[in-house]
Structures are given as structure tokens and as C-alpha cells.
N, C-alpha and C positions, 0 to 999 in steps of 0.2 A: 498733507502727509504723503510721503513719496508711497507710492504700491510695490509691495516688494511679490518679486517673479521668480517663481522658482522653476530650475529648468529639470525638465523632465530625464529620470535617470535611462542612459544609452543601454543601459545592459539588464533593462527588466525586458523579459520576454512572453512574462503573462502576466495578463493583468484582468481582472472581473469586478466591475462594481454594482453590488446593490442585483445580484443575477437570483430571479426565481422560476420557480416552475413547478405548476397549482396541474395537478390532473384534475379533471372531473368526470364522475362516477355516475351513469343514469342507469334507476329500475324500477320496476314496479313492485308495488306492496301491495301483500293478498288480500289485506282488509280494504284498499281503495285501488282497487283493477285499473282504474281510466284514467291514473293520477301517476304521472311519474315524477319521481324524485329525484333529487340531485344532493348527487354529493361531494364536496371540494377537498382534495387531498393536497397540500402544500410539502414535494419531493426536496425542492431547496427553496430557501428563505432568506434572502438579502447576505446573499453568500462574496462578499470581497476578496478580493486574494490578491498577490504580487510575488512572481518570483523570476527570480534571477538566471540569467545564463548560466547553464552549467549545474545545477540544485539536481539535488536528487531528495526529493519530494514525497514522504507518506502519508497517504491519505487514509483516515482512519475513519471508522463508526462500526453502529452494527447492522446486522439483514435491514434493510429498507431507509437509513438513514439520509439517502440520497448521495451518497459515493459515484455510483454508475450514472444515474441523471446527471450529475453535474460535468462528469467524463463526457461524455455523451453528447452535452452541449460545446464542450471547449474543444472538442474533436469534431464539431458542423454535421453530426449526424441527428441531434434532435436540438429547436430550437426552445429560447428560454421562455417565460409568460412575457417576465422584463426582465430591467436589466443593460447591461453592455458587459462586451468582452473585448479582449483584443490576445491572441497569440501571433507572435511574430508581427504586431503590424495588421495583422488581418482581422478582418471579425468572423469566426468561425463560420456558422450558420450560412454566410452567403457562398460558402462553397467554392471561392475559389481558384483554381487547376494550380495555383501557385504555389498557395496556402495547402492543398492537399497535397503536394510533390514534396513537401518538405516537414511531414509528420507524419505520425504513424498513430493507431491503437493496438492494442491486442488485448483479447478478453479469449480469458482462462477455458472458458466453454463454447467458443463459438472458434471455426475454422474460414481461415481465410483463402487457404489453398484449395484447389479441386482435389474430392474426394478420391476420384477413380482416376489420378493421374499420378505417374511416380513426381514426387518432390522436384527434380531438376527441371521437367515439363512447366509445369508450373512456374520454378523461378523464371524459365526464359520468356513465360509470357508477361512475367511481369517485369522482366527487363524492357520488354519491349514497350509497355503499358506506362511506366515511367521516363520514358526516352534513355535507360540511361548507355553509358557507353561501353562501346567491350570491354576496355580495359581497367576501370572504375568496377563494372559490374564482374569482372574476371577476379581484381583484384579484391573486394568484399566478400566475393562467393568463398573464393581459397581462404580467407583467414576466420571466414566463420565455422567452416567445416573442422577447420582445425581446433578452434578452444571450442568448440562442443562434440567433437568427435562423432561427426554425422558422414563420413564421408560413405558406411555403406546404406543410408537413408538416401540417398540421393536417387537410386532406383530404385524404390521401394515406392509401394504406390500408398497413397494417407488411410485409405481404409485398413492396411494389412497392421498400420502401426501400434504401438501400443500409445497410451496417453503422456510420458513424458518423449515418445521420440517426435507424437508429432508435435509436442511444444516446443522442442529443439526447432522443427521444421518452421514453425509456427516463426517462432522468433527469426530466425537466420532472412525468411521472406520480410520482413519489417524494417531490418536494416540495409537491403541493398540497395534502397536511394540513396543512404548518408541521409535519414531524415535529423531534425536539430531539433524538434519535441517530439516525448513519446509518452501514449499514456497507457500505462498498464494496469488491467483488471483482472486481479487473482492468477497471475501468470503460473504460479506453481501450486493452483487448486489440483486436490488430488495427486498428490506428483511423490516418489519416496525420497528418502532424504538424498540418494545418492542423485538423484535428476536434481532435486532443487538445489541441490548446491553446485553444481553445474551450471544451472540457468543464472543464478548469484554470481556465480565471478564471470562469466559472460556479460553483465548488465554492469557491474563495475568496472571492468574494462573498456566496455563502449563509454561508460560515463568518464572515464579519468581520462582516455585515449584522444577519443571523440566531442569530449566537451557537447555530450548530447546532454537535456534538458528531460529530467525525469519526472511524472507525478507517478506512485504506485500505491493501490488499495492492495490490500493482504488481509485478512484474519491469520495468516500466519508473521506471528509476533519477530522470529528468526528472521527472516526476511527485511523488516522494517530496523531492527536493532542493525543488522550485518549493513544496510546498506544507505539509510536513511538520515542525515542530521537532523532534519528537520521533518515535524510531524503535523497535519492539521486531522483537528479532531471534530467531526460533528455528530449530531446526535437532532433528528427529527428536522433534518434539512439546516440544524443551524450552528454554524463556526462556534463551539464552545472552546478551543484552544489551538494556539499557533505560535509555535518554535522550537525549540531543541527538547531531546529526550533528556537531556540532563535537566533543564531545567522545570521540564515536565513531572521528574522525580522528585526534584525538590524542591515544588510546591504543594503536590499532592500526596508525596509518601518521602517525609521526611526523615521518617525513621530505618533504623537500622530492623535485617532479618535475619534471624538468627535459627538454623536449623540443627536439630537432635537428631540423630538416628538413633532411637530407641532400639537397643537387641532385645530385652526381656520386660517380662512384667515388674519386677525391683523398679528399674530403668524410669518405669512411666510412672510407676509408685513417685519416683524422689522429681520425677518432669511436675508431677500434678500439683509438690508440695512447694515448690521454688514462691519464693513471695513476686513474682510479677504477675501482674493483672492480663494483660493482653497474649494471652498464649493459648495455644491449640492442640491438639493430636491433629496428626494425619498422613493417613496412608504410612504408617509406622515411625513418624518422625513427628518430633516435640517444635514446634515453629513459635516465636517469640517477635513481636515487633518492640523494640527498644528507642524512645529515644535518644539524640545523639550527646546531648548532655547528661542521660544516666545510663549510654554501655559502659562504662568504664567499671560501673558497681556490679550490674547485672551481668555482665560477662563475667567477674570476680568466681560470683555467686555459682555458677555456668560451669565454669574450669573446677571449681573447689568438688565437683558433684558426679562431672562425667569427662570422658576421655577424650584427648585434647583432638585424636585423628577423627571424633564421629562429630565434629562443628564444624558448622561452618555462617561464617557472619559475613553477609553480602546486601547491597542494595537494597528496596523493593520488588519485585518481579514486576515487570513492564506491565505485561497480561493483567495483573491485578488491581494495577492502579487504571485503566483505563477503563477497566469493569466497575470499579468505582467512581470513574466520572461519569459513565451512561448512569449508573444508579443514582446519583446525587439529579440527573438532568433529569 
């Protein structure tokens, strides 16, 4: 029987098979002093992945699920227990100068710029630091200043700044290589809506412009919805879901959401008395999960009751189905 070969696809750019990575914990216990103990903590667990040129990538879990570990190792800053990776060709971990010229991280809490330097000090030592050339680095500087409106950040020194300018800053230094991966952690932690929707159409623009290669962790949901197709979900270091937000929805929250705004107490009286089973108060509004083969009776029921401007029948909320996949894990 002939051996069939299949050729390996040209336009995946990251790829990880089988990648884990166990801390271990040593201390002593007060009732045996001279005895120390170990403890194994397993941050990622035979975590695979593939993605493509161009993807813009959300990476999901909650505090400790191993998100940042796994960022971590596929950006060559910490190595895996096992495992293999490859981004671009390269295997993270071995570092590189190639592999490091042509990717980035940024994490939400930590500064890559000098503190006690204005911004543009900064960017020219890191022009210098990535070889790149005046007129590449002239022409990236000018159009980043521009869709994030930093241009009077540029002499402004990182300690005077507030926290979304130096994410501005933050960002704009990340992209003046032209890197082609980039891995974001919590880029718009603490940030008000008018910064993060700023850093959002900045990151959608290098991605659709740029045909850069995105993976981003967020807890915020807005983020992941505005710029994300595709989502991977883990929970206690392990890939429990991988694909689209739609299809994410309807497999775990296949029903329809139907919200009241209840004005008075009548209101919640006739919300409490409605014959569906699955329904709540909260925070002054009557919410209903329906499924999709009996809205047609229950909305009936819905309209016949209360006013047609205080509904509204939408989706699942993202936030809640995903609070129910860590619960189910």
C-alpha cells in the first residue's frame, strides 16, 4: 500500500505540539522541619495549537490557567518541561536574534521602555537595537503617532505618564520593526474605554494593514468580541475549546436572551408570573433564556405582557458562556 504524504501547509506560522510546563514548589512542614516537600504544579498540559498567517487569535481562561506561561514560552522567554514549538520556523526558547527581530510581546503590566526617558529616546535606541533603517523606522514612527494620537507623548518622559498613554507608548515601541507575530497580554488592563478603543482600532489596523499574526489574552470580553474570530479556551493549563465565537455560542449557549426592563413593582409581579421556567431578576431587569424552537410562543407571551421598546432578544452574552465552561471544567 502506497504511503500517502502530506505536505505541510506554507502559511501556518505557529505551530506547538504536545507543549507543557510543571513548576515545582519546595517547603518545609512545621510538624517535620528536616523534611522538605515538593510540590508539582502542571501551568500548561499537552497544549497543541496551529495558526495561520494573518489570524488574530484570543486566548482565553481565567487567573492561573496558564495563558501568560504558555505566551511566555512561544515568545522564548521561558522554556517548556516538553513539548515542541515552532513560530516562524524557529523554535522560540533557543533565542534566536532572527526569531527575536521579527516578533514582539507586550504585557499589560510590565514596561518595555526606560522609565526616566522621554518616549522618542527610547524609540531611537531601539531603532538602533533592531538595525532598523531611517526611513522604515521614520515611516512607522509617523503613522503610529498618528492613529494613536501620541505625538505630544513623544517628549514626555514614561514616569510622568498616565497608564493608557504609556500603553500607547508601549504599543507604538512593538511595532517599529514590522514584527509578523505578536503576543499580547492584557494590553488594555486598566485602561478607560476611550484608551481601549483606541488601542482596538490600532491593533486592527496593523492586523488587516500589516497582515501581522495576533494571539491576545484579555478578561476583557469587548476586546476579544471587537477583534477576535477565533478564540482558544483553556482552563487548568488545558485546551478545552478551539474556534469561532459563533460557534462557541452555539454550542454552549444555544438559546435565545431575552431581557425586561422592569419600571415598577406590577412589572416584576406579571415578569415573576410568566410560565417560563428559566428566568431571573437582575439588577432591575427580568432576563429569560429561550430556546430557539420555543421563542416564537414565549416572546408571544413576552409582547402580550410588557412594552415592546423595554425588550430586547439577543444572543447569549459571551462573558457568561465562558463562565460556564470554566464551571463545567
Amino acid at each position: 500500500m502506497k504511503k500517502v504524504i502530506r505536505a505541510r501547509r506554507v502559511d501556518m506560522i505557529i505551530e506547538s505540539k504536545k507543549i507543557s510546563k510543571k513548576y515545582v514548589k519546595t517547603s518545609y512542614n512545621i510538624k517535620r522541619p528536616f523534611r522538605l516537600e515538593r510540590e508539582e504544579k502542571m501551568a500548561v498540559s499537552n497544549l497543541d495549537l496551529e495558526i495561520e498567517k494573518g489570524e488574530f487569535v484570543g486566548f482565553l481562561g481565567s487567573n492561573g490557567a496558564g495563558k501568560t506561561t504558555f505566551l511566555k514560552i512561544l515568545s522564548g522567554i521561558m522554556h517548556p518541561s516538553s513539548g515542541t514549538a515552532r513560530v516562524m520556523g524557529y523554535v522560540p526558547w533557543e533565542r534566536d536574534y532572527n526569531y527575536l527581530r521579527q516578533m514582539a510581546i507586550v504585557m499589560g503590566q510590565k514596561n518595555q521602555l526606560w522609565w526616566d526617558l522621554p518616549a522618542i529616546d527610547s524609540y531611537n535606541l531601539l531603532q538602533a537595537i533592531y538595525e532598523i533603517p531611517d526611513a522604515r523606522y521614520k515611516k512607522n514612527l509617523d503613522m503610529m503617532v498618528e492613529v494613536l494620537d501620541m505625538k505630544e507623548l513623544l517628549v514626555k518622559r514614561l514616569r510622568n505618564m498616565s497608564l493608557g498613554e504609556r500603553m500607547k507608548c508601549e504599543l507604538a515601541a512593538s511595532f517599529l520593526h514590522d514584527p509578523k507575530v505578536v503576543f499580547l497580554d492584557e494590553p488594555t488592563i486598566g485602561l478607560d474605554i476611550v484608551s481601549s478603543r483606541s488601542i482596538r482600532t490600532f491593533l486592527r489596523l496593523m492586523n488587516e494593514e500589516k497582515k501581522c499574526t495576533f494571539i491576545l489574552t484579555s478578561h476583557y470580553i469587548g476586546d476579544i468580541e471587537e477583534l477576535c474570530k477565533r478564540v482558544i479556551i483553556i482552563t487548568k493549563g488545558e485546551k478545552v475549546y478551539d474556534g469561532t465565537l459563533a460557534s462557541l455560542k452555539a454550542k454552549y449557549a444555544p438559546n435565545k436572551r431575552i431581557e425586561i426592563f422592569l419600571q415598577n413593582l406590577d412589572e416584576k409581579k406579571a415578569f415573576a408570573h410568566l410560565s417560563v421556567r428559566d428566568k431571573k431578576i437582575e439588577n432591575g431587569r427580568g432576563i429569560i433564556y429561550a430556546d430557539k424552537s420555543a421563542l416564537g410562543e414565549i416572546a408571544k407571551e413576552v409582547f402580550s405582557r410588557f412594552s415592546l421598546e423595554n425588550i430586547i432578544i439577543s444572543d447569549a452574552d459571551t462573558e457568561e458562556i465562558i463562565r460556564k465552561i470554566f464551571g463545567q471544567k
